[in-house]
C-alpha positions in Angstrom: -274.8 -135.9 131.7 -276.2 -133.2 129.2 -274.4 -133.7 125.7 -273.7 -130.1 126.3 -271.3 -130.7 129.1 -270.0 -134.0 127.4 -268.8 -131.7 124.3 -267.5 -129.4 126.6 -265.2 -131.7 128.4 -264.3 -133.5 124.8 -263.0 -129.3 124.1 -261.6 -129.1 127.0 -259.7 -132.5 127.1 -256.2 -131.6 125.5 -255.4 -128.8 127.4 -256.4 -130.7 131.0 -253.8 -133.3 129.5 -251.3 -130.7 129.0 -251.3 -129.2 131.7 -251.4 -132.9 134.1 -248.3 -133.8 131.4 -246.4 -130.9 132.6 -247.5 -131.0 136.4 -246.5 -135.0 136.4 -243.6 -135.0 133.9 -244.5 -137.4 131.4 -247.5 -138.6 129.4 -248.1 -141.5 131.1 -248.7 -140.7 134.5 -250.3 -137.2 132.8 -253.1 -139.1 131.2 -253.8 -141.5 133.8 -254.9 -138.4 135.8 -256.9 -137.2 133.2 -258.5 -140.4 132.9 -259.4 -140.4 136.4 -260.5 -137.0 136.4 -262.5 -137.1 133.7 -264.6 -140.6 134.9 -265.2 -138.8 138.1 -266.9 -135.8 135.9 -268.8 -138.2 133.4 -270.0 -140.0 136.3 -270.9 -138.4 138.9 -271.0 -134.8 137.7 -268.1 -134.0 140.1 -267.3 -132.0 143.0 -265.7 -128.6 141.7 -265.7 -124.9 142.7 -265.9 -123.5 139.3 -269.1 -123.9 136.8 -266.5 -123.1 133.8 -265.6 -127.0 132.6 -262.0 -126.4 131.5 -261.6 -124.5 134.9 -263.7 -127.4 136.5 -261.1 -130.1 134.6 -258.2 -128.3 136.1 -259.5 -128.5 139.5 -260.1 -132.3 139.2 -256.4 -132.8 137.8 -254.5 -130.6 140.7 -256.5 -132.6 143.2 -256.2 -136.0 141.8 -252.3 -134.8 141.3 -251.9 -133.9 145.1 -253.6 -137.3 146.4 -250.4 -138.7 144.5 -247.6 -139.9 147.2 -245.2 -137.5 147.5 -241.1 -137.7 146.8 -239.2 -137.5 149.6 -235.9 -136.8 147.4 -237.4 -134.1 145.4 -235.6 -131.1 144.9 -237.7 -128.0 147.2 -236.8 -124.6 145.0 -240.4 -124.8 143.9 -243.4 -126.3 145.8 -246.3 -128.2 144.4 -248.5 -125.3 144.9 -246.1 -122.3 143.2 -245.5 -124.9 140.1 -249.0 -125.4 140.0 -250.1 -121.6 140.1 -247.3 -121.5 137.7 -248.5 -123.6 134.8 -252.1 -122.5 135.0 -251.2 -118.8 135.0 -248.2 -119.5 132.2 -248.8 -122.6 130.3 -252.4 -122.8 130.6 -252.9 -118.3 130.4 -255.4 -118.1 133.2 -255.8 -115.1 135.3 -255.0 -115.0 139.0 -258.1 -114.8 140.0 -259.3 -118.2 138.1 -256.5 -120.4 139.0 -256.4 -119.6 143.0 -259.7 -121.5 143.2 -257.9 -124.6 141.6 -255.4 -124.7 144.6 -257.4 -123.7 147.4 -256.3 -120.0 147.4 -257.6 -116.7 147.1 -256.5 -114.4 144.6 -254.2 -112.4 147.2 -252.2 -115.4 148.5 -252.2 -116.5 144.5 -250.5 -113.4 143.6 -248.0 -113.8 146.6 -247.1 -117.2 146.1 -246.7 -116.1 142.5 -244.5 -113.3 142.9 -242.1 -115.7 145.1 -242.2 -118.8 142.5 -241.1 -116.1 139.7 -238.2 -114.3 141.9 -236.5 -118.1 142.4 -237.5 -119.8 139.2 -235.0 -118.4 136.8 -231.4 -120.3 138.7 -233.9 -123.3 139.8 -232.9 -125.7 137.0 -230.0 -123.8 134.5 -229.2 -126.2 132.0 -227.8 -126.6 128.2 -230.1 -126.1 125.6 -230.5 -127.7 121.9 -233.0 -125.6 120.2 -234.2 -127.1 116.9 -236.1 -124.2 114.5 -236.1 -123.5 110.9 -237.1 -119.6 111.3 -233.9 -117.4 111.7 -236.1 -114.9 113.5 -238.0 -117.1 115.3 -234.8 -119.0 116.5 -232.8 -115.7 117.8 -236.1 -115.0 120.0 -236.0 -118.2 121.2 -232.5 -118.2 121.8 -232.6 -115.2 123.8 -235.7 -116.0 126.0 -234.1 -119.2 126.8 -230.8 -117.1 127.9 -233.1 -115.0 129.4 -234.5 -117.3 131.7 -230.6 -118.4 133.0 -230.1 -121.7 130.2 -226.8 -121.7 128.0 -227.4 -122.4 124.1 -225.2 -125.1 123.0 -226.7 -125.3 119.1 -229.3 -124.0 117.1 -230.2 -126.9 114.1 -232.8 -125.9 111.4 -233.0 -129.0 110.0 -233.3 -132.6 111.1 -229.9 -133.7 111.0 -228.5 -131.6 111.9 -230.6 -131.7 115.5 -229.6 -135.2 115.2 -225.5 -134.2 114.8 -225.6 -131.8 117.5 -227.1 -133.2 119.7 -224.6 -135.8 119.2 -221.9 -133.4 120.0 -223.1 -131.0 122.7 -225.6 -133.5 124.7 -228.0 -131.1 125.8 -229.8 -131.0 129.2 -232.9 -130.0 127.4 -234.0 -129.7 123.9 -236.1 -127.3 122.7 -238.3 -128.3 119.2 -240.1 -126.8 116.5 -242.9 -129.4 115.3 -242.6 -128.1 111.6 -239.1 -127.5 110.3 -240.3 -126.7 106.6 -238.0 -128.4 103.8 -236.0 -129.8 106.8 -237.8 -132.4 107.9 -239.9 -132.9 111.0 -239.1 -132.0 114.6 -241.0 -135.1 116.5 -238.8 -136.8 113.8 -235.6 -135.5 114.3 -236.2 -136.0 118.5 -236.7 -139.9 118.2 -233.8 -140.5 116.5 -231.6 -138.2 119.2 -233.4 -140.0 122.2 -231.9 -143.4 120.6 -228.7 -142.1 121.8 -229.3 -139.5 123.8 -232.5 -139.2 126.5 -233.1 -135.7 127.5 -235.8 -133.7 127.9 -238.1 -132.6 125.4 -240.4 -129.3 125.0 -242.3 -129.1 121.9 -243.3 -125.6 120.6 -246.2 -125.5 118.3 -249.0 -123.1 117.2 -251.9 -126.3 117.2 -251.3 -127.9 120.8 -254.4 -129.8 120.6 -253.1 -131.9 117.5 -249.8 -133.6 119.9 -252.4 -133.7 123.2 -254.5 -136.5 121.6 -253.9 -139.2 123.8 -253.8 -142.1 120.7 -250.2 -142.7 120.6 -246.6 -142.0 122.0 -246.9 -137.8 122.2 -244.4 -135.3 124.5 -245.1 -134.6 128.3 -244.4 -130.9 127.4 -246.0 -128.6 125.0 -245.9 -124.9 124.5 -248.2 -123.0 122.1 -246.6 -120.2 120.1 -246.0 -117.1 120.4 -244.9 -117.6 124.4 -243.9 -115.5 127.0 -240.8 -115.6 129.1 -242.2 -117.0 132.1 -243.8 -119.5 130.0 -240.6 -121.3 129.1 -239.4 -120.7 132.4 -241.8 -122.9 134.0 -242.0 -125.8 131.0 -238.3 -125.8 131.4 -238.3 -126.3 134.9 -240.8 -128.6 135.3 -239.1 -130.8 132.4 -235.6 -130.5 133.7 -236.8 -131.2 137.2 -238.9 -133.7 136.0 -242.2 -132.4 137.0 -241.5 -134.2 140.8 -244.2 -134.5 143.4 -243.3 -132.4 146.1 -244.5 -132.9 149.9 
């Protein structure tokens, strides 16, 4: 392998391991296909459509994800496919065009399946949200997107503890965290000492998604990079509420 295409794959690394974390629902299972994906690429140059690495990494993931047995108990608002088309258009921002390759499409039936994932996604998974963010402004966008997309707000916590206190009181479905909460204290922080009471899931919102997608230590299944769109925490809410299930 050129060290041209070995940089590009080191580049393209954290966001393939965001995007498996979210499809799979939890670092773990995430990184494993990662891992796989990306010995199969080292090693034998791989078998992708796309000449575009991070494309080509994508490609590798969905595949190694869809080999995966499915879940006979999963919930069917969503299939694999629409959640799929889903992150890569939302979490991971790629045009239509470059993500119906990934999933065996073309850019028309993309677009379809598209439309019809976004028209049932917003009642798929409703659930009470804790959102933990030190901006004012920042928070009241927040808060409304995540109305917005059919959640109920049961606290908004600018500091640490008091995350930690209401959580304690409203235990939320999902929590929603800032990574830096200034003079506050930390929002990783201020998560590890709710999930010692309280297990939920977690999305972490951040500006630097590449410094939590490391794969050196115990980091969240689900990252989303700031400023987002609607549809955007849509999808990273349902995939962490739902659990990011394999679907047949």
């Amino acid at each position: 392998m050129s060290d041209v295409r070995r940089e590009g794959l080191m580049r393209a690394l954290p966001y393939a391991r965001r995007y498996a974390r979210a499809l799979t629902g939890a670092q773990s299972t995430g990184d494993r296909l990662v891992a796989d994906s990306l010995r199969e690429m080292m090693s034998h140059g791989g078998t992708a459509m796309s000449d575009d690495i991070r494309l080509a990494f994508y490609e590798h993931v969905t595949r190694s994800f869809n080999r995966m047995p499915p879940l006979q108990d999963a919930p069917h608002d969503l299939s694999a496919v629409e959640r799929q088309l889903l992150l890569l258009t939302a979490l991971e921002e790629l045009r239509v065009e470059d993500a119906a390759p990934i999933v065996a499409m073309t850019a028309q039936q993309a677009t379809e399946r598209l439309a019809a994932a976004r028209t049932r996604l917003r009642d798929a998974a409703a659930t009470d949200v804790l959102i933990i963010e030190d901006e004012p402004i920042i928070a009241l966008d927040i808060e409304e997107l995540v109305q917005g997309c059919g959640h109920r707000v049961v606290g908004v916590a600018a500091t640490e503890s008091e995350a930690v206190a209401l959580a304690a009181r409203t235990r939320p479905g999902l929590i929603l965290a800032d990574i830096n909460l200034g003079r506050g204290g930390d929002g990783t922080s201020a998560v590890a000492r709710i999930m010692e009471c309280h297990k939920a899931p977690v999305i972490f919102v951040t500006a630097y998604p590449e410094r939590l997608l490391t794969g050196e230590s115990v980091e969240p299944a689900f990252v989303i990079t700031k400023p987002f769109e609607p549809v955007t925490l849509a999808i990273a809410t349902y995939q962490a509420v739902t659990g990011g299930l394999r679907m047949a």
